[in-house]
C-alpha positions in Angstrom: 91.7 20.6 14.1 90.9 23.5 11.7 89.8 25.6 14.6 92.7 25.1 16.5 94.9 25.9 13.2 93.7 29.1 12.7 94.1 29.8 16.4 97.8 28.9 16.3 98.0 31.3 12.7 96.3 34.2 14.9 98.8 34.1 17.6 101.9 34.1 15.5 100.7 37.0 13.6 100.5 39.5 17.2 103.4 37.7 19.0 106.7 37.7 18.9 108.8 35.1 19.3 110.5 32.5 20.8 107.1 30.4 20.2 105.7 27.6 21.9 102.4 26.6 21.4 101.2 23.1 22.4 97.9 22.3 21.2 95.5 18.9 20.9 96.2 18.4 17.3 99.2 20.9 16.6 102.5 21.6 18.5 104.5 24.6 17.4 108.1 25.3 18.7 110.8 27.8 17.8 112.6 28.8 20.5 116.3 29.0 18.8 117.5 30.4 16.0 115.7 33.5 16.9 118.0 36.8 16.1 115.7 39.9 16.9 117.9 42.5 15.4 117.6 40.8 11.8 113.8 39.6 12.7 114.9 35.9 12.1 112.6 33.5 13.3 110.2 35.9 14.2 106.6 35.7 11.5 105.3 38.6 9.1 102.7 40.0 10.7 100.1 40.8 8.2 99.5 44.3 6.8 95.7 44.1 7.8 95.2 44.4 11.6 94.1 42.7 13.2 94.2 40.3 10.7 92.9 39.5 6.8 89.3 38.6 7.2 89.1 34.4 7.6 86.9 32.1 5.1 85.8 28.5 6.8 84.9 26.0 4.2 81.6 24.3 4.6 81.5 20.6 3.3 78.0 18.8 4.7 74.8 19.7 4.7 74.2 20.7 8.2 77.8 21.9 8.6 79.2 22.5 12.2 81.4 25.2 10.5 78.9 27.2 9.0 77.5 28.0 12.6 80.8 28.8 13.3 81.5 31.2 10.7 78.4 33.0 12.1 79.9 32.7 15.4 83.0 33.8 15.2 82.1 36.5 12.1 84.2 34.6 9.4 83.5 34.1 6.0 80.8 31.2 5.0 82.1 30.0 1.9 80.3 26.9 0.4 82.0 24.4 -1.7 81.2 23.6 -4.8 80.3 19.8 -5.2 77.4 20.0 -3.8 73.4 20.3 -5.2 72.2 23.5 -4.5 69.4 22.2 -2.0 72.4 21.6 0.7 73.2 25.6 0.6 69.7 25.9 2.4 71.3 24.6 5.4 74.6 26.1 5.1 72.7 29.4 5.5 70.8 28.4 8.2 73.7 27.1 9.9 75.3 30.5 9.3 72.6 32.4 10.9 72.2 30.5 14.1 75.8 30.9 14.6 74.9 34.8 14.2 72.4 34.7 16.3 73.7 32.9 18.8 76.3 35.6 19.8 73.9 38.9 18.6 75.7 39.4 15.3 73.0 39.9 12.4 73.6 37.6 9.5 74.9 39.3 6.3 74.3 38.1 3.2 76.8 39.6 1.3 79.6 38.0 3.2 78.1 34.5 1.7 80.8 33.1 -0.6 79.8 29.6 -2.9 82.4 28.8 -4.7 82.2 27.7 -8.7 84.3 26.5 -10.9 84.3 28.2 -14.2 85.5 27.6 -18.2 85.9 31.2 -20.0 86.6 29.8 -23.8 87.3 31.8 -27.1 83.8 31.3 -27.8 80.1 30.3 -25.8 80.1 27.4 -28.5 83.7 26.0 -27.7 82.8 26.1 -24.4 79.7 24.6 -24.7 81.2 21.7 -27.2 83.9 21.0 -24.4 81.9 20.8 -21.6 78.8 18.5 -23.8 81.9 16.2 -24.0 81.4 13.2 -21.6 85.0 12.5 -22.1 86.0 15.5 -20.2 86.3 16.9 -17.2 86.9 19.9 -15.2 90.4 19.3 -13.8 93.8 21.0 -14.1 95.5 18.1 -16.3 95.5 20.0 -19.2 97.3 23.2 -18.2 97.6 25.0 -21.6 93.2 24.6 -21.2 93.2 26.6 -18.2 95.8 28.8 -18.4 93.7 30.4 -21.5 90.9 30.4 -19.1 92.6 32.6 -16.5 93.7 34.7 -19.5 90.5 35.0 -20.6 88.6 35.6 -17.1 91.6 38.2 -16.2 91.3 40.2 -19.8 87.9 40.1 -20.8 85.5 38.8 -17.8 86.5 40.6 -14.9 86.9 44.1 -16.6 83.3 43.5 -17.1 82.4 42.9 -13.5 84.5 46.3 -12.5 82.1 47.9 -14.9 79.3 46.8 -13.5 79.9 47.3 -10.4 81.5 51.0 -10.6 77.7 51.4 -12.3 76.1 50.0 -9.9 75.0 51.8 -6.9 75.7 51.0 -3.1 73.1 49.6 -1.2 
């Protein structure tokens, strides 16, 4: 399903329409309502050709779409409910699907994703999080909009400086 998705994404962004794609799990029609000299019906093409790079998500152990990240030269990106033991075989996954078509696997195209709390302070972090009570979860908005705040302001200027220092490999 996801495969075929993406697919369907690809081919509206380098065609023009009408549009008519009939697929196992998907079915996509616009074939009226299409006025070419105001660009209605037609869809924005994106500004990186041939397209933005894509990120698969990778959700089991011995994932079937890590391989095909590998494969197709997408983004591995590893979710983060999982104990670290599991990325092991996301990775490996990832490479056969490199090496399958000659590609050499590339590390820094790895993504895991994690979810983060930036507080006013290590120790209110630290006493929220010790809490049993709660939870990371976006039911208390005012919570993590101050976390955004602070990752924008004061975490990620720190990253930028780190990495301008740091040379390229």
């Amino acid at each position: 399903m996801v495969l075929e998705s993406i697919d369907m994404v690809l081919k509206l962004w380098s065609q023009d329409p009408p549009y008519r794609m009939d697929g196992r799990f998907w079915k996509i029609a616009l074939e009226q309502a299409i006025w070419p000299e105001f660009k209605v019906g037609y869809m924005p093409r994106p500004f990186q050709q041939p397209h933005p790079p894509i990120a698969l998500s990778i959700l089991t152990p011995n994932s079937s779409s890590a391989r095909t990240a590998g494969e197709l030269g997408w983004i591995p990106i590893s979710g983060q409910f999982f104990h670290r033991r599991y990325l092991r075989g996301h990775w490996e996954r990832y490479i056969e699907g490199c090496e399958k078509v000659g590609r050499r696997p590339d590390p820094d195209v790895w993504r895991v994703s994690r979810t983060m709390l930036v507080a006013e302070t290590d120790a209110e972090a630290e006493d929220y999080l010790s809490d049993p009570e709660n939870g990371l979860s976006f039911d208390q908005p005012k919570l993590w909009r101050r976390s955004m705040e602070l990752l924008a302001t004061e975490v990620m200027p720190q990253f930028s400086r780190h990495a301008e220092a740091t040379p390229a490999r």
